[in-house]
C-alpha positions as CSV (number, residue, x, y, z in Angstrom):
1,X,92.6,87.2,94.8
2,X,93.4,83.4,94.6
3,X,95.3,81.6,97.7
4,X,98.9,82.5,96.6
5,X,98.6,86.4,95.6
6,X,96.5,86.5,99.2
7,X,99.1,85.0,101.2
8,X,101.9,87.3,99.4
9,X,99.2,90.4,100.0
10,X,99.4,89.6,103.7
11,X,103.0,89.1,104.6
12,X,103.9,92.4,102.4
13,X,100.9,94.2,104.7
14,X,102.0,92.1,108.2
15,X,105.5,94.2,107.0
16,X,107.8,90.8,106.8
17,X,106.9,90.4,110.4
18,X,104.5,87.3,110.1
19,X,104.7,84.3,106.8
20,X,101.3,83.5,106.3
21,X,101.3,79.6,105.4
22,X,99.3,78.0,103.0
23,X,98.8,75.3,105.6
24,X,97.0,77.9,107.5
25,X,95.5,80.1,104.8
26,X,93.7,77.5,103.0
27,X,92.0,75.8,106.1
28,X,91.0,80.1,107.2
29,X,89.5,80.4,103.9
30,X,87.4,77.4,103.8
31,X,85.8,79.0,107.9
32,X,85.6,82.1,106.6
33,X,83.3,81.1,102.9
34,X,81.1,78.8,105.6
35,X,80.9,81.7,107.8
36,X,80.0,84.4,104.8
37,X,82.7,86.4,105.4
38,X,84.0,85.6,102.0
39,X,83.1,84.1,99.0
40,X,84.8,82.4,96.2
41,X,84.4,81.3,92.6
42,X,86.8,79.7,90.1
43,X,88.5,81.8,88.2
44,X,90.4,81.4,85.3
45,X,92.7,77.9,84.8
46,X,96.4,78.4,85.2
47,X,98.1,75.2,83.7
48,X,96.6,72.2,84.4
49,X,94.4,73.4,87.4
50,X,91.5,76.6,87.9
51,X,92.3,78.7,90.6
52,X,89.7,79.9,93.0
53,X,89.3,83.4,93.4
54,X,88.2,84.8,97.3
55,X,86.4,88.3,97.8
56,X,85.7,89.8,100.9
57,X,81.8,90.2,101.2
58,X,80.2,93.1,103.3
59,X,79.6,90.6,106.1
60,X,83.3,89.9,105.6
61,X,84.1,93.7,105.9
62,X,81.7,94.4,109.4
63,X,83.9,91.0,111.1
64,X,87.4,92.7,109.6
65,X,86.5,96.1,111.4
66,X,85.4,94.3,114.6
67,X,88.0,92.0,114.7
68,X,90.6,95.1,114.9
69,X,88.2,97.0,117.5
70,X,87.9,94.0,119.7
71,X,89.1,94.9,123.1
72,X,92.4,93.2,124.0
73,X,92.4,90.5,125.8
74,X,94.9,88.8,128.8
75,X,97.7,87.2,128.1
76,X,100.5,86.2,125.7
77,X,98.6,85.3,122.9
78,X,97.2,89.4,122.8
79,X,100.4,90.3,122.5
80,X,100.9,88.9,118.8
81,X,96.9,89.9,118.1
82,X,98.0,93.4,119.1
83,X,100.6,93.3,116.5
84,X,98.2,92.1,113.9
85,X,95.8,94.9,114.1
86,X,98.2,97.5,114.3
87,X,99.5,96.3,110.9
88,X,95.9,97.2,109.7
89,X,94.9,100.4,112.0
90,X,94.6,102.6,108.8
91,X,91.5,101.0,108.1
92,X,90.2,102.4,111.7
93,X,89.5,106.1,112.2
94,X,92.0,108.1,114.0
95,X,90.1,108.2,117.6
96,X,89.4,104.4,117.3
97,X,93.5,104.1,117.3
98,X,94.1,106.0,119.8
99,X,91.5,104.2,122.3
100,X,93.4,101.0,121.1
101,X,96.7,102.2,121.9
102,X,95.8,103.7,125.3
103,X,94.3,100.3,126.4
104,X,97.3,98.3,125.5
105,X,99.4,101.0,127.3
106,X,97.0,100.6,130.0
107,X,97.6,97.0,130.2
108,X,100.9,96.7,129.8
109,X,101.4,99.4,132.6
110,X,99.6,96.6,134.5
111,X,102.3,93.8,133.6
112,X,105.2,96.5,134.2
113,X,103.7,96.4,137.5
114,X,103.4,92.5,138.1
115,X,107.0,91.9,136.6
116,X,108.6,95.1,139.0
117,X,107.0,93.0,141.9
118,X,108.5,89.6,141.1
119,X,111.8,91.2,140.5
120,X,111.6,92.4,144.5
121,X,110.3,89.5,145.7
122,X,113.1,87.9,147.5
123,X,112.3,83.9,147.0
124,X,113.6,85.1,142.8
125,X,117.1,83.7,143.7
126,X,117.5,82.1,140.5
127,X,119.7,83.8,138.2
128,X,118.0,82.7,134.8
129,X,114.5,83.4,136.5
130,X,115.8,87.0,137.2
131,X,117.6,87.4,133.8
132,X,114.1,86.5,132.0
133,X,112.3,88.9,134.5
134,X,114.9,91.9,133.6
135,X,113.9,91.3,129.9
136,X,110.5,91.2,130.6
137,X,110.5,94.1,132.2
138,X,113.0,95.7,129.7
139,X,111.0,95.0,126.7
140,X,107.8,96.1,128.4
141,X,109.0,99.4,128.9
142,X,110.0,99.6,125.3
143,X,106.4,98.4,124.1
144,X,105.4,101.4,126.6
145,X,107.6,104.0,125.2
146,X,106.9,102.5,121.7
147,X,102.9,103.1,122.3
148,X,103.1,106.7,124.2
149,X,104.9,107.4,120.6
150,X,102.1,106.7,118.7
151,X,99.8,108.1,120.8
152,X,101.2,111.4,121.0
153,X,101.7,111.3,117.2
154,X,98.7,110.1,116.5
155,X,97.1,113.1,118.8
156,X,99.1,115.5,117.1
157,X,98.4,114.6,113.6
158,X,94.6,114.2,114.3
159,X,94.1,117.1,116.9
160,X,92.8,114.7,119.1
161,X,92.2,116.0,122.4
162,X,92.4,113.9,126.0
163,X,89.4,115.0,128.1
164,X,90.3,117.5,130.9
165,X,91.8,115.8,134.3
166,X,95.5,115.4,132.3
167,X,95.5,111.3,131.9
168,X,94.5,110.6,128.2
169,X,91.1,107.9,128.5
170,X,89.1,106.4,125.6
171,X,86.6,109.1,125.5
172,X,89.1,111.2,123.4
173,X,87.6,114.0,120.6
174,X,88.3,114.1,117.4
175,X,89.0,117.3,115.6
176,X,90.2,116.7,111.4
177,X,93.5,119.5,111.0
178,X,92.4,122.1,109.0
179,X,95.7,122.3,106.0
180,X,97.0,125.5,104.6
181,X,97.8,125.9,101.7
């Protein structure tokens, strides 16, 4: 694709959430050619100018499927990175989701626990530090409730099993549903 289907391809696949810019595309494109993750040729001229034309190579394809693999990391900056991959988990088999998911449960269980313990500590007098604390912890239980969705959906569609012991870990099986007809 050249620079302007690619950056309509993305936001229709980010679902609306994210506008890719071309101030941000075209400077990505130029690291990923250097790095072999793509490669580019011109293509056919449209008007005055040739458009170049990018194509994932295979290196391209191995980084892509790490990239959405890579363990999450601390912070706020996972929490946009979370949404990214999820906007391309069908590329990842069903188990691999699943292990993704129950990690960014696991972690935001974790913050649900840091921002419950600030909300009881009694030096948080201040009302707009309190408000900002009660959404916090608000939409971290959403995000929770959002995730043990997908998980349990995801399970259910895949027949993936949790490991005996009742909590759900990475080590999860994978069994393909057998369809009737």
């Amino acid at each position: 694709m050249h620079g302007y289907q690619l950056q309509r391809e993305l936001s229709e696949q980010l679902g609306g959430l994210w506008r890719v810019s071309y101030g941000s595309l075209y400077p990505s494109l130029r690291r990923l050619e250097r790095d072999g993750a793509i490669s580019s040729q011109a293509g056919a001229a449209s008007g005055a100018r040739r458009k170049t034309v990018y194509a994932i190579t295979e290196e391209g394809e191995r980084l892509f499927l790490d990239l959405l693999q890579e363990p999450p990391q601390e912070g706020q900056t996972e929490d946009a990175r979370f949404r990214v991959r999820v906007a391309f988990f069908r590329y990842l088999p069903p188990e691999t989701r699943v292990r993704q998911l129950e990690r960014r449960r696991q972690a935001l269980e974790k913050r649900l626990t840091e921002i419950t313990s600030h909300l009881r500590d009694p030096g948080t007098t201040d009302d707009y530090q309190r408000a900002l604390l009660e959404r916090a912890r608000a939409a971290t239980q959403a995000d929770i409730a959002w995730l043990t969705d997908l998980i349990h959906t995801e399970r259910q569609k895949y027949e993936i099993t949790a490991p005996e012991g009742g909590r759900r870990r990475a080590s999860a099986t994978l069994r393909r549903k057998e369809r009737t007809s």
